[in-house]
C-alpha positions in Angstrom: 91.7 99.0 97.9 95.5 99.8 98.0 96.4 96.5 99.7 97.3 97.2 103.1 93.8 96.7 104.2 91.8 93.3 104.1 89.2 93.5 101.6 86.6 91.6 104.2 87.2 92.4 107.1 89.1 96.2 106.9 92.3 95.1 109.2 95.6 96.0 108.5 98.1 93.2 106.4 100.6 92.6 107.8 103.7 90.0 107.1 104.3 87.3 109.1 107.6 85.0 109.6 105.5 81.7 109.3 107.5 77.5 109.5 107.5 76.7 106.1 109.2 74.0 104.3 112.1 74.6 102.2 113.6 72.7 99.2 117.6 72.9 99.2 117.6 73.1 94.8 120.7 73.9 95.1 122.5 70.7 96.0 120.4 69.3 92.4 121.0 72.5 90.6 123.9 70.9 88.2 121.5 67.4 88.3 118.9 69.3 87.4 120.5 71.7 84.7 121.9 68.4 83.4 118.6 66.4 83.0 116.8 69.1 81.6 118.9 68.4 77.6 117.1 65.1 78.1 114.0 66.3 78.0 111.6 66.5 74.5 110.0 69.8 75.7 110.1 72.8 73.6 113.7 74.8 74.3 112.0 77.8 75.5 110.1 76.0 78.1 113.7 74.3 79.0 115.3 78.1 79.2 112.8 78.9 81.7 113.5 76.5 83.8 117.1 77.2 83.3 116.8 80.5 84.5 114.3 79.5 87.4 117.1 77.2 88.6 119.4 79.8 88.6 122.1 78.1 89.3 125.2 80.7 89.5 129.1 80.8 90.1 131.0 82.9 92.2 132.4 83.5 95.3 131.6 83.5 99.0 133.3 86.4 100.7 133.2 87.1 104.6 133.8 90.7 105.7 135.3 91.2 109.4 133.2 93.7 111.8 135.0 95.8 113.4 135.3 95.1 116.8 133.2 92.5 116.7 134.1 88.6 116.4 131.2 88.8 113.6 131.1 88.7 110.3 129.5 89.1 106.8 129.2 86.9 104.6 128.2 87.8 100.7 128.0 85.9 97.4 129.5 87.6 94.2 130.0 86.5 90.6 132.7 89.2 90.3 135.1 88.6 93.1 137.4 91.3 90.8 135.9 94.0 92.0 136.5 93.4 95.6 138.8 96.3 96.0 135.8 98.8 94.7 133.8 98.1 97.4 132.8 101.1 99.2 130.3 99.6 101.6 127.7 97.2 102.8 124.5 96.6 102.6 122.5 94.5 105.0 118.4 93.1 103.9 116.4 94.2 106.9 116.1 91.0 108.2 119.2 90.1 108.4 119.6 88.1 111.4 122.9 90.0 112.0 121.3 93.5 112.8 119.7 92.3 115.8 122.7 90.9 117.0 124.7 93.8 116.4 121.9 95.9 118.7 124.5 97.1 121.2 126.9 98.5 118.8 124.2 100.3 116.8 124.2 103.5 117.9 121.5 104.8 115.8 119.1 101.5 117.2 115.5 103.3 117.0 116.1 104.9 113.6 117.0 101.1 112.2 114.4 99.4 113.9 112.2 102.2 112.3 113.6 101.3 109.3 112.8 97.6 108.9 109.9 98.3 110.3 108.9 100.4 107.3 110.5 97.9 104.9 108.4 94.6 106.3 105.3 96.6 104.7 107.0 96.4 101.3 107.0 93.3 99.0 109.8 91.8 97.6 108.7 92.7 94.2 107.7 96.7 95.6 111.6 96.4 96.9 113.4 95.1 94.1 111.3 97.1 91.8 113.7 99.0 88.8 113.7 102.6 88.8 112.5 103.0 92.2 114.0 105.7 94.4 116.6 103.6 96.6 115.9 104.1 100.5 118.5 102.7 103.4 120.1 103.8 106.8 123.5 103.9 107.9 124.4 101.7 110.7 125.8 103.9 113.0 129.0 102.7 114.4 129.1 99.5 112.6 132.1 99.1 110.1 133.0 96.2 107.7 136.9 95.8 106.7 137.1 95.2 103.1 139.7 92.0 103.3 141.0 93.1 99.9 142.7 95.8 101.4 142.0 96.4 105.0 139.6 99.4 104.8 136.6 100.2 107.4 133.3 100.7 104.7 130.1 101.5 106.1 127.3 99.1 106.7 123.4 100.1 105.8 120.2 98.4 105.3 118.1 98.5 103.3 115.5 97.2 101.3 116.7 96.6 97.7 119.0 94.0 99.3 116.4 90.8 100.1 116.8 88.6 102.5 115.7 85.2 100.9 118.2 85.8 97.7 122.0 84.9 98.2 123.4 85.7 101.9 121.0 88.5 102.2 124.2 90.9 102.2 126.0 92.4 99.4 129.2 94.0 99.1 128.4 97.2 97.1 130.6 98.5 94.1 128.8 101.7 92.7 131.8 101.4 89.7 130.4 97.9 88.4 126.4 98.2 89.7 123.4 100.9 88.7 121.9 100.1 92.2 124.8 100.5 94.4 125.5 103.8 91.9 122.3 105.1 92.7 122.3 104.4 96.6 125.8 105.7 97.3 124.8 108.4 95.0 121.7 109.1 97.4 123.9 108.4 100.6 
């Protein structure tokens, strides 16, 4: 079966937003980074679990919304190339878009949108190679605080919402992915 089917019982899969709970690792990360020299395990073993941590530096950036009291917040480890961002990209669910509803002027082709994208996994979304897909937020701008432009806002599903603020700031100079979705957009 292709997987959007249950084997037993032939209903549709679906994703649901279940209460889970979730472990703040960050607030260890440098602990945890840290401990691991002290331990006798072999130093690939100690690697991965370096990487799993993934503890990263960089900055927290908030982008205004244009006539909005809103903002966007994104996490980079280049803060330089702030003044190469060209636009936005929300994750579909972004708890922002929803708020944003009476500004969207393009609401049912969005909604359409993340519809689409919540049939997707993470790893189907963040998959290389894979032809990048997205819409425009119609009538939503972000002002670049590096130098007071309006960029564009999308989402779209290469951008996940469960991995840094769930927004990025897109610089298609210094990134493959943003190249290839402003080259598509």
């Amino acid at each position: 079966l292709d997987g959007t089917v249950c084997e037993r019982c032939g209903s549709v899969v679906e994703k649901r937003a279940l209460p889970q709970w979730v472990l703040r690792i960050t607030a260890y990360a440098d602990r945890m980074l840290t401990d691991l020299d002290q331990l006798q395990w072999p130093e690939h073993i100690k690697e991965a679990q370096r990487n799993w941590i993934g503890r990263s530096e960089g900055s927290e950036i908030e982008f205004a919304v244009s006539n909005s009291d809103q903002k966007i917040k994104v996490f980079t480890t280049r803060a330089d190339t702030l003044f190469g961002a060209t636009y936005m990209v929300l994750a579909p669910e972004h708890p922002l878009v929803p708020q944003l509803k009476a500004q969207i002027q393009n609401w049912d082709e969005v909604i359409s949108y993340i519809d689409e994208a919540s049939k997707k996994t993470e790893i189907e979304r963040s998959a290389e190679g894979r032809e990048k897909t997205g819409v425009v937020l119609v009538g939503i701008k972000a002002i670049n605080p590096a130098n007071q432009e309006e960029i564009p806002v999308y989402v779209a599903d290469y951008v996940l919402w469960g991995y840094g603020t769930g927004a990025i700031m897109a610089v298609p100079a210094h990134d493959e992915r943003d190249y290839a979705f402003a080259k598509k957009f």
